[in-house]
MARDRENTOR-820399 format. One record per atom (N, C-alpha, C): residue number from 1; residue in three letters; chain; atom name; x, y, z. Coordinates in pm, 1 decimal, padded with zeros to 6 digits. Each point is the difference from the previous one (the first is absolute). Layout:
MARDRENTOR-820399
@n=NUM, res=ALA, chain=A, atom=CA, u=X, v=Y, w=Z
...
//
This chain:
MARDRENTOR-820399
@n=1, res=UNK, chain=A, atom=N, u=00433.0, v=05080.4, w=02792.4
@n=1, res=UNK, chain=A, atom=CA, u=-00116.4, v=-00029.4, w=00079.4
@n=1, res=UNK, chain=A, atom=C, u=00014.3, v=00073.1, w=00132.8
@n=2, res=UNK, chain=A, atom=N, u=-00124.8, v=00082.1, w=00081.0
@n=2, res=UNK, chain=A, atom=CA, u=00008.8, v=00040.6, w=00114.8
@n=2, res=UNK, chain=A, atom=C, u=00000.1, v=-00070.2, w=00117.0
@n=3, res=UNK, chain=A, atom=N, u=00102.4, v=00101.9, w=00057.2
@n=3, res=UNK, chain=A, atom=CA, u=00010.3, v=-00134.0, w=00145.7
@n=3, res=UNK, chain=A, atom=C, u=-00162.7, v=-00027.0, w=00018.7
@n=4, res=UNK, chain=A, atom=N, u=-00085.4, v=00096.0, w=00060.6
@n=4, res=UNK, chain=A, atom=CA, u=-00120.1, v=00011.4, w=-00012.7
@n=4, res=UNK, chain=A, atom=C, u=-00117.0, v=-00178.3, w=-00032.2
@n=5, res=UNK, chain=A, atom=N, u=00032.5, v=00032.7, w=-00157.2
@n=5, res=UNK, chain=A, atom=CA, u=-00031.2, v=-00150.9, w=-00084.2
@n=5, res=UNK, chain=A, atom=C, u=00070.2, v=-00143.7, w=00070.8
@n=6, res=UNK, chain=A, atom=N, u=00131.0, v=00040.3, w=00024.0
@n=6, res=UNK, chain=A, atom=CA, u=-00000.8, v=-00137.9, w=00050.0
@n=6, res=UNK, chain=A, atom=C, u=00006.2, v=-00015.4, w=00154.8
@n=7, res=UNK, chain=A, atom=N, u=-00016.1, v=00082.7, w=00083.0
@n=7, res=UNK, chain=A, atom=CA, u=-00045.5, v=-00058.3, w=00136.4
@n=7, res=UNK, chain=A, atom=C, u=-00137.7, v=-00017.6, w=-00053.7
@n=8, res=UNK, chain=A, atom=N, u=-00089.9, v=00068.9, w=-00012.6
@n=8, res=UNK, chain=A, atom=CA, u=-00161.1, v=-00087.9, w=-00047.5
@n=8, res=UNK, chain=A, atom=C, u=00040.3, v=-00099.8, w=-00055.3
@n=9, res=UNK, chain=A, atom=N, u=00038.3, v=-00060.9, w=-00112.3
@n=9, res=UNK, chain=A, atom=CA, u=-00002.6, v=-00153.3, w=-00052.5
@n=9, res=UNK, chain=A, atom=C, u=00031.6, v=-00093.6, w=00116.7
@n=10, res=UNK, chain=A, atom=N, u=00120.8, v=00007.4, w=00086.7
@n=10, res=UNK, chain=A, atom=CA, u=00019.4, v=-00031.5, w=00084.6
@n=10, res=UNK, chain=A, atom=C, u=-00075.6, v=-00054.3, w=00125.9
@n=11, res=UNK, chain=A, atom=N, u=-00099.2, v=00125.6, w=00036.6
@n=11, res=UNK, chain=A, atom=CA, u=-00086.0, v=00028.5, w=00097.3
@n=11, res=UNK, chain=A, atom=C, u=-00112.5, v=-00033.2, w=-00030.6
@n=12, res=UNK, chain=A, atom=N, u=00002.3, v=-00015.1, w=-00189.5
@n=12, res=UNK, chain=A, atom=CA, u=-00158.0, v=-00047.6, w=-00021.9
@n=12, res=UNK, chain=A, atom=C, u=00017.3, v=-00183.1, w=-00018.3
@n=13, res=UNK, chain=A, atom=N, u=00086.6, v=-00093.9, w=-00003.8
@n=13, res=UNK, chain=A, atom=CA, u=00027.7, v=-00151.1, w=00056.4
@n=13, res=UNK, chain=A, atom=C, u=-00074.3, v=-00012.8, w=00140.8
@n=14, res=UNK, chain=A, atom=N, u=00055.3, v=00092.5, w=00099.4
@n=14, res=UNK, chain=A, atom=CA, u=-00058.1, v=-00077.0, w=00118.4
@n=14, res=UNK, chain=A, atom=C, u=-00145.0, v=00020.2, w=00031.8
@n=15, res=UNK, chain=A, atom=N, u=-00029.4, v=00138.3, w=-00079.0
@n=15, res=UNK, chain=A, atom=CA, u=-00194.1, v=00010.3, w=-00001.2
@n=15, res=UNK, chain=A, atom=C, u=-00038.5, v=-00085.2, w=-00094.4
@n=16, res=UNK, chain=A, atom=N, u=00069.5, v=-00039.5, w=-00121.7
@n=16, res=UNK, chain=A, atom=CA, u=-00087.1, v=-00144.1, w=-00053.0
@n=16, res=UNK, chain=A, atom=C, u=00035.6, v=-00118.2, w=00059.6
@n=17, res=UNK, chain=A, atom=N, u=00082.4, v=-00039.9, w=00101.1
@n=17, res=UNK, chain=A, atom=CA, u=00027.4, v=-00108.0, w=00079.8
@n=17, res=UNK, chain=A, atom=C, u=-00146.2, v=00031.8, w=00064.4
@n=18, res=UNK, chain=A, atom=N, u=-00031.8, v=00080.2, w=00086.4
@n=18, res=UNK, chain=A, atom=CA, u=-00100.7, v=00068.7, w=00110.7
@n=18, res=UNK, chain=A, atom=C, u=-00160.7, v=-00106.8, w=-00048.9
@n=19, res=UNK, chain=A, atom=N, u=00044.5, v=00100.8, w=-00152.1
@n=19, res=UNK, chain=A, atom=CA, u=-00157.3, v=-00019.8, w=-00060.5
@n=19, res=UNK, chain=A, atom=C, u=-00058.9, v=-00174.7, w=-00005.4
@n=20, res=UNK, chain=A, atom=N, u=00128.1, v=-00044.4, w=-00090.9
@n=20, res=UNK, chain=A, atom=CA, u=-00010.1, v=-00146.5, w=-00061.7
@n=20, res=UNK, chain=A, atom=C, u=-00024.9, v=-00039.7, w=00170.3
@n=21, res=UNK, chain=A, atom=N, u=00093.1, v=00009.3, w=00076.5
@n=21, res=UNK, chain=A, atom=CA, u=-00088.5, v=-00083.1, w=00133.7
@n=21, res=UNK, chain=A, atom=C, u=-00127.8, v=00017.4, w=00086.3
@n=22, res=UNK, chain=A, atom=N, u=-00026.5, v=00150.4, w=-00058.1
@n=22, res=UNK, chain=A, atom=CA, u=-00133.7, v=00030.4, w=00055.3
@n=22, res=UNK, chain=A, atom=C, u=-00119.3, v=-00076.7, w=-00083.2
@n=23, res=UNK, chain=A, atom=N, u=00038.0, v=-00036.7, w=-00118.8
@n=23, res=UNK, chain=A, atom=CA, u=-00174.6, v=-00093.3, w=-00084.7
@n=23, res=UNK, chain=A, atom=C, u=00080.2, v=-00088.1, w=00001.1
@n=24, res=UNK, chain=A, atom=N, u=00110.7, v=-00131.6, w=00066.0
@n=24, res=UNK, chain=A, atom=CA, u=00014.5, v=-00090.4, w=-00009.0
@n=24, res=UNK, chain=A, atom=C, u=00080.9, v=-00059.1, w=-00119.5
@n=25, res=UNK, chain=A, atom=N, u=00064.4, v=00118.8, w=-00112.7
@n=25, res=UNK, chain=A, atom=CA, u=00053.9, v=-00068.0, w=-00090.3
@n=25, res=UNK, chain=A, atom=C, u=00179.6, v=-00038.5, w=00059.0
@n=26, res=UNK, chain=A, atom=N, u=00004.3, v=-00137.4, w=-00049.7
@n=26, res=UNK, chain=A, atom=CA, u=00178.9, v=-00063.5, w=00046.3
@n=26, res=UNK, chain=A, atom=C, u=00030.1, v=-00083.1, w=-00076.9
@n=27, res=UNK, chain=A, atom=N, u=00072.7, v=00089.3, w=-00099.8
@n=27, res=UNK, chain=A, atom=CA, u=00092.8, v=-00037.6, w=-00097.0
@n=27, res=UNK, chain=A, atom=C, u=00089.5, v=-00140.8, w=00021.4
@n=28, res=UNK, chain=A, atom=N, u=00076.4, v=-00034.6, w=-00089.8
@n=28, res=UNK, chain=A, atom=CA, u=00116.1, v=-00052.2, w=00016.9
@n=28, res=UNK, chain=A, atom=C, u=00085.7, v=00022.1, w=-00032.6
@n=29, res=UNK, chain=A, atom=N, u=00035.2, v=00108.7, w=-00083.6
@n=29, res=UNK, chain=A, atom=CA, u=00074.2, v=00070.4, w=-00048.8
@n=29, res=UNK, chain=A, atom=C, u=-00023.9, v=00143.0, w=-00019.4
@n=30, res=UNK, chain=A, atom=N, u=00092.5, v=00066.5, w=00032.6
@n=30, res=UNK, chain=A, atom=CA, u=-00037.3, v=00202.9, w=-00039.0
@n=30, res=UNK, chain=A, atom=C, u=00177.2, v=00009.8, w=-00128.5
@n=31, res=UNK, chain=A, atom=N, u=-00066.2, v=00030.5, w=-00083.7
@n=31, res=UNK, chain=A, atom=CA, u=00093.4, v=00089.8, w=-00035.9
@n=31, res=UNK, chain=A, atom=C, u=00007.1, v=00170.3, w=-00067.5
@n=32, res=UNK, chain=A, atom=N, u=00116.2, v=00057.0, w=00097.3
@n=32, res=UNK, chain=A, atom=CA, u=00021.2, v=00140.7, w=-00027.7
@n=32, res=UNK, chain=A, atom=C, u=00088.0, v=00007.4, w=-00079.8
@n=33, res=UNK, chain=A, atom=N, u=-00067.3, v=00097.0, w=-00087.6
@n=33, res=UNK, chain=A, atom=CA, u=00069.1, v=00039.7, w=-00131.7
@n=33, res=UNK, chain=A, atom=C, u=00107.8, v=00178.8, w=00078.2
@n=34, res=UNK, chain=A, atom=N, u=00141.4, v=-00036.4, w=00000.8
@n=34, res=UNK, chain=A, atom=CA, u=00078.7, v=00128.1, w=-00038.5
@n=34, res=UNK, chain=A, atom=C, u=00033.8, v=00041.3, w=-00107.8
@n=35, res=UNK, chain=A, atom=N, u=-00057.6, v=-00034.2, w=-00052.5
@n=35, res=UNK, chain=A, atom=CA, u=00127.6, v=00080.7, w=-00144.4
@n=35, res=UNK, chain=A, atom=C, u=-00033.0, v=00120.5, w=00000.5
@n=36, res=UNK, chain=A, atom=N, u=-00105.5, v=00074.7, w=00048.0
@n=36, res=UNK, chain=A, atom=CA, u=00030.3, v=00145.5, w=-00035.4
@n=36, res=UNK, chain=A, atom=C, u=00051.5, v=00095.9, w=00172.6
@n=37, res=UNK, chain=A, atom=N, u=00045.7, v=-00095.2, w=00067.0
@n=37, res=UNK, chain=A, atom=CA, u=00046.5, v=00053.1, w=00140.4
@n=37, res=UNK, chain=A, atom=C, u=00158.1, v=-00011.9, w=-00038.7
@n=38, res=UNK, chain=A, atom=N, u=00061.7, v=00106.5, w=-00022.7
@n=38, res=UNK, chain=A, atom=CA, u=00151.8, v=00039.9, w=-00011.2
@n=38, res=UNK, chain=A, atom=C, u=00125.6, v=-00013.5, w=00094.6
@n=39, res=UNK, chain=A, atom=N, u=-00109.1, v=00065.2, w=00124.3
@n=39, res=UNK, chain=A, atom=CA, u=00083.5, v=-00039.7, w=00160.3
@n=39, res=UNK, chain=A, atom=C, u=-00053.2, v=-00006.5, w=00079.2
@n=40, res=UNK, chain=A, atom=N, u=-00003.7, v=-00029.8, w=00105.8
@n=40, res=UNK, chain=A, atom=CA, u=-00050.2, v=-00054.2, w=00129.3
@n=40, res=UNK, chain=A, atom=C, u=00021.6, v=00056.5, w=00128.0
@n=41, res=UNK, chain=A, atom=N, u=-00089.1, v=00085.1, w=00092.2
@n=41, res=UNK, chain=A, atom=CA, u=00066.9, v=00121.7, w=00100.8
@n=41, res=UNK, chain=A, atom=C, u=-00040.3, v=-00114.0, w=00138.9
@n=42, res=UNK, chain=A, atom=N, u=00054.5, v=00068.7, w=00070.5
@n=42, res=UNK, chain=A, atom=CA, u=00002.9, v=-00125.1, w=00177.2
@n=42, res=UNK, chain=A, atom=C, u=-00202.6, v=00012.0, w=-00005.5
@n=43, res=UNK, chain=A, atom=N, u=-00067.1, v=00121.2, w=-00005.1
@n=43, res=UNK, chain=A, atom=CA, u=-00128.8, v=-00049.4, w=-00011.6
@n=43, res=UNK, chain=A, atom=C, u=-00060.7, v=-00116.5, w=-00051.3
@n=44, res=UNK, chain=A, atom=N, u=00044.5, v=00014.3, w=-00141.5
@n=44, res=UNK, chain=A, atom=CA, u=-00036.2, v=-00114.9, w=-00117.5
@n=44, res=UNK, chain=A, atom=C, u=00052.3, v=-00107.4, w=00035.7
@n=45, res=UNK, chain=A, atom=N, u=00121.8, v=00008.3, w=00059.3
@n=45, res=UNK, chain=A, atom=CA, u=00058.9, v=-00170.2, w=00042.3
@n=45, res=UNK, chain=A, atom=C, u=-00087.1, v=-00085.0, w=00093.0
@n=46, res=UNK, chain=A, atom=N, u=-00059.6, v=00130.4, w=00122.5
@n=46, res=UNK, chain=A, atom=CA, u=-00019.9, v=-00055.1, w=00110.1
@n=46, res=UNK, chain=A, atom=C, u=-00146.7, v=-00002.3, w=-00011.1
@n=47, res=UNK, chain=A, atom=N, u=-00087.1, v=00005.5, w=-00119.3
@n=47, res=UNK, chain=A, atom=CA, u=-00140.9, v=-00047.5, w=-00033.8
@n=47, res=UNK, chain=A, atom=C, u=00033.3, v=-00113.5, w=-00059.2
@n=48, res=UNK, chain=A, atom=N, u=00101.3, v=-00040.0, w=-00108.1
@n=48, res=UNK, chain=A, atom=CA, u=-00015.9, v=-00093.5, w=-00021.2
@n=48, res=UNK, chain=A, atom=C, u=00057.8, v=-00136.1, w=00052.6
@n=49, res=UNK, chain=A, atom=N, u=00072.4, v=00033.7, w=00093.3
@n=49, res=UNK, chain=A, atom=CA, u=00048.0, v=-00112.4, w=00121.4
@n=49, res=UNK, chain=A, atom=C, u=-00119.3, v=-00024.3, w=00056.4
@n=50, res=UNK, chain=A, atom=N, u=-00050.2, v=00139.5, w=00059.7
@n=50, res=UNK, chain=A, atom=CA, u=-00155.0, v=-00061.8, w=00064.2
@n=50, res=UNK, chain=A, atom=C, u=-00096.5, v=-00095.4, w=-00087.4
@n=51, res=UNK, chain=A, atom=N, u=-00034.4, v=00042.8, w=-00121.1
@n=51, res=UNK, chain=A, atom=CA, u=-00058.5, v=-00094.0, w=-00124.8
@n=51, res=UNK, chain=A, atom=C, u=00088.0, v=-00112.5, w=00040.7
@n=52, res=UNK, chain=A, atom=N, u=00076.7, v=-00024.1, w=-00041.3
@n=52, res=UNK, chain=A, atom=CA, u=00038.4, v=-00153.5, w=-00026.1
@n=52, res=UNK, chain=A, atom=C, u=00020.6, v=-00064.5, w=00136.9
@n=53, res=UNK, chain=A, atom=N, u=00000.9, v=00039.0, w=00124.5
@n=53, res=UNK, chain=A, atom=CA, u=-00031.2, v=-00020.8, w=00144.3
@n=53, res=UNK, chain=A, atom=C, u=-00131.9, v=-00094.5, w=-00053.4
@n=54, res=UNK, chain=A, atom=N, u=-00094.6, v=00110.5, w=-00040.4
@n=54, res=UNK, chain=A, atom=CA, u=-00148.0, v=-00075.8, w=00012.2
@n=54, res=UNK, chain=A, atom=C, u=-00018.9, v=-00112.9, w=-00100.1
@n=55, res=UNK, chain=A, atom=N, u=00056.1, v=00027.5, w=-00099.2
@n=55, res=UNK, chain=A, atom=CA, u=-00032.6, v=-00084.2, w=-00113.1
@n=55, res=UNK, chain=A, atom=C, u=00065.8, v=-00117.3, w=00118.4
@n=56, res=UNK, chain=A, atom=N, u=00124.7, v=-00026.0, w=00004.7
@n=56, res=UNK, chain=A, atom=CA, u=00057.3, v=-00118.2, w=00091.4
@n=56, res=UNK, chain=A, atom=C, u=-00079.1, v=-00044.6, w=00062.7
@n=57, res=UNK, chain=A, atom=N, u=-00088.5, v=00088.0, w=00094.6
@n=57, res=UNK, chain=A, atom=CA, u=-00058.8, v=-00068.4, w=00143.7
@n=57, res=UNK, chain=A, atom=C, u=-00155.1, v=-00038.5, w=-00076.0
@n=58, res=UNK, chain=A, atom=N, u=-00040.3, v=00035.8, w=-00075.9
@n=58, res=UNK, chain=A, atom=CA, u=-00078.7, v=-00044.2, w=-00057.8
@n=58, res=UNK, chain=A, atom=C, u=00025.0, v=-00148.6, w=-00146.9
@n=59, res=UNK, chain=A, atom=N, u=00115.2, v=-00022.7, w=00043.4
@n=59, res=UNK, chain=A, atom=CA, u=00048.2, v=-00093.6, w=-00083.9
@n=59, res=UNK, chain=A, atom=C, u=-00027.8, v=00054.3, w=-00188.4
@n=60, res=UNK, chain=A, atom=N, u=-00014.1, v=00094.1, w=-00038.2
@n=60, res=UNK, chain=A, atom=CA, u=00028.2, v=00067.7, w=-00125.0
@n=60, res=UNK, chain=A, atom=C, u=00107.9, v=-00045.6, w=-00072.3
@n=61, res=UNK, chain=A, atom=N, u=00036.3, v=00008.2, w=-00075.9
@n=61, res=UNK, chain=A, atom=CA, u=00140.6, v=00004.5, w=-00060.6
@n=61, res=UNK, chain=A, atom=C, u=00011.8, v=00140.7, w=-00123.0
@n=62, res=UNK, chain=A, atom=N, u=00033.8, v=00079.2, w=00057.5
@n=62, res=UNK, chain=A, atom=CA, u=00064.6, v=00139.2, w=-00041.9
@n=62, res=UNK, chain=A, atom=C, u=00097.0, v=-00013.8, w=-00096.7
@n=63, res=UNK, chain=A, atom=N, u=-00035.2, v=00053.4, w=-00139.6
@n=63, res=UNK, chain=A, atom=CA, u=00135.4, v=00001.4, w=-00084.6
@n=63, res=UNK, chain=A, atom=C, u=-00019.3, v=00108.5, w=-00078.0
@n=64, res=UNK, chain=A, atom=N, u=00129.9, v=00078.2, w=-00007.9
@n=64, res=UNK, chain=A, atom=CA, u=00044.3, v=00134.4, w=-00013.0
@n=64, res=UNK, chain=A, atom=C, u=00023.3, v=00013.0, w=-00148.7
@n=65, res=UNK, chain=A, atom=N, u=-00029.3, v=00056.8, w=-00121.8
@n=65, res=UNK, chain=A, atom=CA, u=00013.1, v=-00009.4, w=-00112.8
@n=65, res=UNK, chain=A, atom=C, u=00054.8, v=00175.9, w=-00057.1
@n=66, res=UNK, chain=A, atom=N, u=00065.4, v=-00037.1, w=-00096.7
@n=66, res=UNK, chain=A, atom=CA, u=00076.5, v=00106.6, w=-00030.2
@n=66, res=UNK, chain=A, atom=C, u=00067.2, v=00067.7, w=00066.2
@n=67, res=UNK, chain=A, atom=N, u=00087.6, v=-00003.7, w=00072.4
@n=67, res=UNK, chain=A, atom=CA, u=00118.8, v=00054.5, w=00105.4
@n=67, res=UNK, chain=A, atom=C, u=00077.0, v=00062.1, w=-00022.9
@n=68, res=UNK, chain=A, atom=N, u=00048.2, v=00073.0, w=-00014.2
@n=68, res=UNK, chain=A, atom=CA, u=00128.5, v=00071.7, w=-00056.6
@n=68, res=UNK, chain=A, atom=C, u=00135.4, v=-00034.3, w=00068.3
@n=69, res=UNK, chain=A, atom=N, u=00108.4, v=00091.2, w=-00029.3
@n=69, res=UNK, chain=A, atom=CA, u=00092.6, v=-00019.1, w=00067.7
@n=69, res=UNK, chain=A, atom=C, u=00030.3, v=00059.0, w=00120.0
@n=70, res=UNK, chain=A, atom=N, u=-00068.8, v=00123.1, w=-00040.3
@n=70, res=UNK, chain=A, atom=CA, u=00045.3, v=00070.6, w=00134.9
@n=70, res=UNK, chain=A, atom=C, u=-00151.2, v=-00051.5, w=00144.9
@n=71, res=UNK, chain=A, atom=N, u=-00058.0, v=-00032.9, w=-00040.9
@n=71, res=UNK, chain=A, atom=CA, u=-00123.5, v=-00051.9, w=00064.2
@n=71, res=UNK, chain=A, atom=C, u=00040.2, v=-00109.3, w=00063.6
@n=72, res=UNK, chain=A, atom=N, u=00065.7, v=-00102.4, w=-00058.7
@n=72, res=UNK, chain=A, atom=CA, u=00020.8, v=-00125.9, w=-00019.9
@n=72, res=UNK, chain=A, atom=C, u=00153.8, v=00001.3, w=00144.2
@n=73, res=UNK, chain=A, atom=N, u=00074.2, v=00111.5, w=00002.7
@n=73, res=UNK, chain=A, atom=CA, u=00073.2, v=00028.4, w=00056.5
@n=73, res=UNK, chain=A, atom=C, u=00004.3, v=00063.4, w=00133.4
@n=74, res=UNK, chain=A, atom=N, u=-00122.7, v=00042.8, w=-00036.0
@n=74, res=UNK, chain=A, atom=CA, u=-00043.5, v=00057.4, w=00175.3
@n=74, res=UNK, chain=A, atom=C, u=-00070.8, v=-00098.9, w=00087.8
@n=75, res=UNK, chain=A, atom=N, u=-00020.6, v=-00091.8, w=-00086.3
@n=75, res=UNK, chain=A, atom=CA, u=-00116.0, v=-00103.0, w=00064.7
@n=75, res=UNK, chain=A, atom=C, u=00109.7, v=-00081.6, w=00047.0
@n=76, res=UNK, chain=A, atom=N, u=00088.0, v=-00025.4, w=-00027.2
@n=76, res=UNK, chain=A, atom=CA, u=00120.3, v=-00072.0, w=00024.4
@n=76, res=UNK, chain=A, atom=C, u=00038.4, v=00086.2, w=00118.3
@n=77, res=UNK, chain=A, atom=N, u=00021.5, v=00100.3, w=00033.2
@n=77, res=UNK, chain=A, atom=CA, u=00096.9, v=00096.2, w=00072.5
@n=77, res=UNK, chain=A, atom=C, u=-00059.3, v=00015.2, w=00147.4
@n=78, res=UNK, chain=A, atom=N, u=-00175.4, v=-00013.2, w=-00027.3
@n=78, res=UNK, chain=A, atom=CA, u=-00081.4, v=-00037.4, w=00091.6
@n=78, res=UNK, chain=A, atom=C, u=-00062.8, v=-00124.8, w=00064.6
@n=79, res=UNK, chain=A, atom=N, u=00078.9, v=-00116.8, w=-00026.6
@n=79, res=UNK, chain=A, atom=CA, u=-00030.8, v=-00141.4, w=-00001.8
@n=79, res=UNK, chain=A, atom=C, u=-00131.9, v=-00042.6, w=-00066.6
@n=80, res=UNK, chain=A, atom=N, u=-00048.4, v=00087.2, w=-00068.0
@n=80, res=UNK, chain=A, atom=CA, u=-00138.6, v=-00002.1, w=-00071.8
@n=80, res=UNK, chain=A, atom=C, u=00002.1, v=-00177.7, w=-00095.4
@n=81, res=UNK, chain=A, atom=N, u=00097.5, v=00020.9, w=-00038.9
@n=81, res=UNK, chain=A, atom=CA, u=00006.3, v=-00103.3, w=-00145.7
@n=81, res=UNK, chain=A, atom=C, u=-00012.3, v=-00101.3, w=00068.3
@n=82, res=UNK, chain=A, atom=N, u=00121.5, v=-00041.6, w=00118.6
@n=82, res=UNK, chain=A, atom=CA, u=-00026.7, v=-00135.6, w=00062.7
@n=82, res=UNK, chain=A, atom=C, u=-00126.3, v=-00022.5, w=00066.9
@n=83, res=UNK, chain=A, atom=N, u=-00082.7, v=00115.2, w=00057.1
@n=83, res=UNK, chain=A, atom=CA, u=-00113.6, v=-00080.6, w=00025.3
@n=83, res=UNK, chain=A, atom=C, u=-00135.4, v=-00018.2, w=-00052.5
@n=84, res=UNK, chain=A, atom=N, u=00007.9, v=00061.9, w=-00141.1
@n=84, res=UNK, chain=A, atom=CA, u=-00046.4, v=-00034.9, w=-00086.7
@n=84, res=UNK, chain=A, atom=C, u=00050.6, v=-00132.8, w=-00110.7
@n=85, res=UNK, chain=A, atom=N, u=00098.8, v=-00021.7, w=00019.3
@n=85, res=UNK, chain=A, atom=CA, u=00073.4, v=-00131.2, w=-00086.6
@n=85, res=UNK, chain=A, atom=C, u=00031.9, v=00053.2, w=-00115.0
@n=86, res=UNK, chain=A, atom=N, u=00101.7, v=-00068.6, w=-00058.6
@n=86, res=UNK, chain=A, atom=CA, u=00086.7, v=00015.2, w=-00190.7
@n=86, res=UNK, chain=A, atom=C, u=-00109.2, v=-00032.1, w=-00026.7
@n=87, res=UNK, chain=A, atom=N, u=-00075.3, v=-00081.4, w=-00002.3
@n=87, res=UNK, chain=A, atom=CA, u=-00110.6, v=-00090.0, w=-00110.0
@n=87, res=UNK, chain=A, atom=C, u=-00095.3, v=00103.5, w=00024.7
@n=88, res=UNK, chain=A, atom=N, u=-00044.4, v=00071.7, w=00041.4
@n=88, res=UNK, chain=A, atom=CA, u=-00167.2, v=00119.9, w=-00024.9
@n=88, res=UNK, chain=A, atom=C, u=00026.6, v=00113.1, w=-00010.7
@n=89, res=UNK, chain=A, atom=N, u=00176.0, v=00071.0, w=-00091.3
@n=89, res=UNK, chain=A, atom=CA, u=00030.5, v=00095.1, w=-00020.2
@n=89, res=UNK, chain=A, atom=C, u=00058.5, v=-00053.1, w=-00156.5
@n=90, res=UNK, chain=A, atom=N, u=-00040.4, v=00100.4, w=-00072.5
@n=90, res=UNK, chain=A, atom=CA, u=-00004.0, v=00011.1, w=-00188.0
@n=90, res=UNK, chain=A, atom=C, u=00032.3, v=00142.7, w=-00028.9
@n=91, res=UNK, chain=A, atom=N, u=00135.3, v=-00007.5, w=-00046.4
@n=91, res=UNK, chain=A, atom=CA, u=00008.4, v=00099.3, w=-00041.7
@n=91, res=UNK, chain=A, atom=C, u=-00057.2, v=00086.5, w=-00113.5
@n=92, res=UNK, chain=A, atom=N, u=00020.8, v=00103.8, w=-00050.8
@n=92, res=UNK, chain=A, atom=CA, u=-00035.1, v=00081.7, w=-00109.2
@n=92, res=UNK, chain=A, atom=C, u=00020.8, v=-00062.9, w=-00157.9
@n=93, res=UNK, chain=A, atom=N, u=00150.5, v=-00078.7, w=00029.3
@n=93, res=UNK, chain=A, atom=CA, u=00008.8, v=-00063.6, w=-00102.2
@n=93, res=UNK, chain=A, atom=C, u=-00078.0, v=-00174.6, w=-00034.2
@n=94, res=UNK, chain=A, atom=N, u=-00021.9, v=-00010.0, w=00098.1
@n=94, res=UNK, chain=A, atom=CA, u=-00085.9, v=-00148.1, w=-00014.0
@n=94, res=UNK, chain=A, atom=C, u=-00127.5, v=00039.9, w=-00083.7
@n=95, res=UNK, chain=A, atom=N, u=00039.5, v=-00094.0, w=-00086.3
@n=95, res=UNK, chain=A, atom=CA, u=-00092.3, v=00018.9, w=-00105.9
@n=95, res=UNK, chain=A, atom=C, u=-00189.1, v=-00012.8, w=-00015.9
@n=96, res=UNK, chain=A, atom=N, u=00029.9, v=-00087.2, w=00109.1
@n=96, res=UNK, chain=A, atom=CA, u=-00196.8, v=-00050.9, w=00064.0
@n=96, res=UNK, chain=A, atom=C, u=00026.3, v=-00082.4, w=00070.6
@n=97, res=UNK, chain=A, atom=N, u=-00106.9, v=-00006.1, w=00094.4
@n=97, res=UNK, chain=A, atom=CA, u=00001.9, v=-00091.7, w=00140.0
@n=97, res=UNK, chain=A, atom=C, u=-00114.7, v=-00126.9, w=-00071.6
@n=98, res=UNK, chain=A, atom=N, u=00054.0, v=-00075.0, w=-00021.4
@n=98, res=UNK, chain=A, atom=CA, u=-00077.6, v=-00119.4, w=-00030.5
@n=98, res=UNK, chain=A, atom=C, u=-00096.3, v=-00059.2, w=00062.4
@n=99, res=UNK, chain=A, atom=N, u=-00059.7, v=-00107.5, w=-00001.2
@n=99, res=UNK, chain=A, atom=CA, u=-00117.3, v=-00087.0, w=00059.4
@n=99, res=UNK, chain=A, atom=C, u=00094.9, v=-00095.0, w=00129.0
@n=100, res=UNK, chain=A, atom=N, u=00117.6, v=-00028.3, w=-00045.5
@n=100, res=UNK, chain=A, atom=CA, u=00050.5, v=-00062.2, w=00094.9
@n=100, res=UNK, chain=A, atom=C, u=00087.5, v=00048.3, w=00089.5
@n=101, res=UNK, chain=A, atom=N, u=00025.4, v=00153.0, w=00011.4
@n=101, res=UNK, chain=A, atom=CA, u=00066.0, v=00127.1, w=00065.6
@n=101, res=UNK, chain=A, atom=C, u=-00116.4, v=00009.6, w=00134.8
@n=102, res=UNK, chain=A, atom=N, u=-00185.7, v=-00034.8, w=-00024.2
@n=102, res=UNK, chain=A, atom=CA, u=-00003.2, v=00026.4, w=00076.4
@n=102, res=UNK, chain=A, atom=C, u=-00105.8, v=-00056.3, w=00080.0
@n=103, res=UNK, chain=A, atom=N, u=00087.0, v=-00132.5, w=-00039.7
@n=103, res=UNK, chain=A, atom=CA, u=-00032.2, v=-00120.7, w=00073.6
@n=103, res=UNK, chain=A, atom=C, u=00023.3, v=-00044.8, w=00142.5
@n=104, res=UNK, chain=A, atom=N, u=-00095.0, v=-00036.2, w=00092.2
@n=104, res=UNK, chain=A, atom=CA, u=-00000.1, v=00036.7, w=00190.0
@n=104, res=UNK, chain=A, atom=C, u=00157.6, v=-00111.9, w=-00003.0
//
């Protein structure tokens, strides 16, 4: 995948954060699908810290689906994981996020 591709995926979270608050839509849950994001560059980290900033202050609950290892490892390396929490990160191998995975 091009670096390219994934700063946009990245960069395209906080313009659909933008949008959903511009017509009033507020979730209670977002979940982002990684499984096809391989690795994670300080850009990509630092959109999606900002994402989950907002999801927080907007009381959201953000959970991260399909993670890899090396993904899963940078997010760690960047305090990403803790302030997102163990419980709204699923790895690649988790088989499906259930009804009660994503429960407030």
């Amino acid at each position: 995948m091009s670096m390219k591709f994934k700063t946009f995926f990245f960069e395209a979270l906080l313009k659909y954060d933008e949008v959903m608050r511009g017509i009033g839509q507020k979730p209670k849950v977002r979940v982002v699908v990684l499984e096809k994001i391989f690795d994670i560059d300080p850009t990509g980290l630092r959109c999606l810290k900002d994402f989950a900033q907002r999801c927080k202050k907007q009381k959201i609950r953000l959970i991260l689906s399909g993670v890899n290892t090396l993904v899963f490892q940078t997010m760690q390396d960047a305090n990403l994981y803790d302030f997102i929490k163990k419980e709204n990160v699923f790895s690649e191998s988790d088989s499906e996020i259930t009804g009660s995975d994503l429960e407030m």
